[in-house]
N, C-alpha and C positions, 0 to 999 in steps of 0.2 A: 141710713146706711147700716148693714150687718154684715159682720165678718166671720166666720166659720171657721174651723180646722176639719177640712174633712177626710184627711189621710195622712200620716205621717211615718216616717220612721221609724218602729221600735229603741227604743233604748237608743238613741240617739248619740250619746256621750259617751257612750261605753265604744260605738263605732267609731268617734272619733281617736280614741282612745286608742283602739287596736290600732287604726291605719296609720297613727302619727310613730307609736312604736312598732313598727315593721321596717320603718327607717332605719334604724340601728339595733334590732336583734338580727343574732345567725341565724337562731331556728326559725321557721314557719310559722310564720303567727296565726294560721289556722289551724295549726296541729296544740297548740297553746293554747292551759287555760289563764282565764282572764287575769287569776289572780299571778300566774308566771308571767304573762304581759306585761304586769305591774309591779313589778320585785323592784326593777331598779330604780321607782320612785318613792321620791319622798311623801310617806303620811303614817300615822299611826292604823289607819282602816282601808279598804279599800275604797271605799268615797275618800278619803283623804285627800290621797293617792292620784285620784282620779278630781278631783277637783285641782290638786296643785301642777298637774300636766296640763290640763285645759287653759287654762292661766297662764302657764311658762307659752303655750304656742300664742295665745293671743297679744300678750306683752311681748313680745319676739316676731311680731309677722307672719307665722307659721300657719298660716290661712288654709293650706291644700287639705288638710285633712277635715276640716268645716265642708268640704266639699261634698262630701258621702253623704250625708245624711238629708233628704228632701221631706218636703209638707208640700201640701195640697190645699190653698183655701178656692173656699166660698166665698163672694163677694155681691149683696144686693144692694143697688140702688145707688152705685154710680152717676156718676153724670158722665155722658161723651167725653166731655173736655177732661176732667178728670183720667178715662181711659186711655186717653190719645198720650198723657203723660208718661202715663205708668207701662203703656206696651211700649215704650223708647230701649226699657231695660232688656239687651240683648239676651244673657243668660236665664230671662225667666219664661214657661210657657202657661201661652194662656187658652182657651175656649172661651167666647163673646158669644152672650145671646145676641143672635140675629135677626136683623129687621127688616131681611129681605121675603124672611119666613112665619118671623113672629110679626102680624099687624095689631093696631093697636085701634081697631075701628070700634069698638063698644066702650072706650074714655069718655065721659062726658067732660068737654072744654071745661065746663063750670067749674067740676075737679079739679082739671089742669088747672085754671086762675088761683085755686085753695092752695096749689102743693103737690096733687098728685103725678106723676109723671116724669117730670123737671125737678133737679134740686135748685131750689130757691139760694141764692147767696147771703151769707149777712149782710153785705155790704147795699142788698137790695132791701131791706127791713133797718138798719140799723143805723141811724145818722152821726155816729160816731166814729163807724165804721172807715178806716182809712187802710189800704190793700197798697200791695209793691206796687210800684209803677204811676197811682195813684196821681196827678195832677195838682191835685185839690185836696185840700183837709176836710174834716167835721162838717156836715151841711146843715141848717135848721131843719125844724119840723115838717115845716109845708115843703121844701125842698126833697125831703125824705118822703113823703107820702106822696108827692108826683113821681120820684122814684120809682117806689114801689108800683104805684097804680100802675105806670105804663112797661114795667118788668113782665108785670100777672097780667094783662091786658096782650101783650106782643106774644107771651106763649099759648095763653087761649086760643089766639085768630091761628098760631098756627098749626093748632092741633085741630080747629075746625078744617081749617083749609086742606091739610092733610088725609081729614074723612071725605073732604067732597072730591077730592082727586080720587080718592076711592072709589066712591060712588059712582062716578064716574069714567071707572073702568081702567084706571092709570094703574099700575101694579104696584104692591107695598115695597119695591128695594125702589124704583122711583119716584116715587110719591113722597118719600121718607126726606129727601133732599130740600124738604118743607121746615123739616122740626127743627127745632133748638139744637145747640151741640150741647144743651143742658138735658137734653132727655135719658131720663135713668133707664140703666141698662144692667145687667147680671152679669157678671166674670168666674171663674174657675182658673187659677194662678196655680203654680207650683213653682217651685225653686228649692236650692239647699241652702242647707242653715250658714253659708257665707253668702251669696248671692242675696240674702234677705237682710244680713248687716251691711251691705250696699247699699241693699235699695232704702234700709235707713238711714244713713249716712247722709244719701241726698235727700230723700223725700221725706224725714222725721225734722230737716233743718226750719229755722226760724226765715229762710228763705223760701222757702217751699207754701205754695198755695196751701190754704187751710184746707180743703177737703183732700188734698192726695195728705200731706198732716194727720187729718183724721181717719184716713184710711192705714197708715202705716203705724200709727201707734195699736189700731185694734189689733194689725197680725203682729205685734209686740208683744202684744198682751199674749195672746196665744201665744207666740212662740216661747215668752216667758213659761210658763206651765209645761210646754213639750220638753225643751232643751234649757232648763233651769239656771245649772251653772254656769254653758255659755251667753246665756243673757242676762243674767244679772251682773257679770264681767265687763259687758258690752256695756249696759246700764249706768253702771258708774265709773267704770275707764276710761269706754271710746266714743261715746255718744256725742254725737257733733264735731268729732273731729273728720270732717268732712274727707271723704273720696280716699280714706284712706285703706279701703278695702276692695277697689276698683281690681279688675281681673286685667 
């Protein structure tokens, strides 16, 4: 998997900043400079200032103004299932490479059996591996490698099977009704910088599948570096306090 920031917001913090005081100035907060925006808080700088307002609205609830500021990511090498998750979340928009347009007739199966195409799961490599819902604990070895064999075995046939329907003259949107729901796909995501401490809240939890897990902590990381203040606030104040940024 890889995850991109490929558009963002300017200055980020500083828009939250204006929209959260517009609430209680008289003047025009567009006719205002930044640093008059910021008079009636507390800091000795204007990053001060502007870090202890970010703070007061997120320890206070005060989510509306998180809502201005949007990002843009890139997302490769999904798995279906993973995606079928992640578009649940009403506030975020997506574009999904398409596999009614994109086919995938020059994979060689063989690939597929290696990894290529499918995300493989731990839980399909790793006999230790114990997952929510899970049945069963720890499995031996040999229990682990038939596992595995028949995982990489089942997405081969039906990445063959998929070409011969091709070949065959069946067209790639239904021919596709072949593949895995683990077949990797590409996304383009946007949302604002509250709508994305949502989508952490559920999807960074210890309940949450490891691959949307590992999808949400990469747009953390990015979002850490865009909108610094309010994620580092997020990081170690609200993090795992589940659904408490729900719209």
């Amino acid at each position: 998997m890889d995850v991109q920031l490929l558009e963002a917001t300017a200055d980020p913090e500083r828009l939250i900043c204006q929209a959260a005081r517009n609430d209680y100035m008289e003047e025009y907060v567009a006719d205002a400079s930044f640093e008059d925006v910021m008079t009636a808080i507390d800091g000795d700088s204007l990053e001060d200032r502007q870090e202890t307002l970010i703070h007061h609205l997120l320890d206070h609830g005060h989510f509306g103004p998180f809502e201005h500021p949007h990002a843009t990511f890139a997302v490769e090498g999904i798995s279906r299932s993973c995606m079928a998750q992640l578009t649940r979340h009403r506030h975020v928009s997506f574009d999904v490479q398409s596999m009614r347009y994109v086919s995938f007739d020059e994979v060689d199966p063989e690939d597929v059996h290696d990894g290529e195409m499918v995300v493989v799961p731990p839980s399909a490599t790793d006999p230790d591996w114990v997952g929510r819902n899970q049945e069963s604990g720890p499995v031996d070895d040999e229990t682990a490698a038939e596992r595995e064999a028949l995982f990489r075995e089942t997405i081969a046939d039906s990445f063959e099977a998929y070409q011969n329907l091709l070949e065959k003259g069946m067209p790639p949107e239904d021919a596709r009704y072949v593949l895995p729901i683990g077949t990797k796909v590409n996304l383009v995501m946007s949302m604002n910088a509250r709508m994305l401490m949502h989508v952490a809240d559920m999807r960074a939890a210890a309940d949450a599948q490891w691959e949307i897990r590992e999808l949400t902590e990469g747009v953390l990381n990015l979002a850490a570096e865009w909108c610094p203040t309010t994620f580092e606030y997020y990081d170690e104040k609200m993090h795992n306090r589940k659904n408490r940024l729900a719209p």
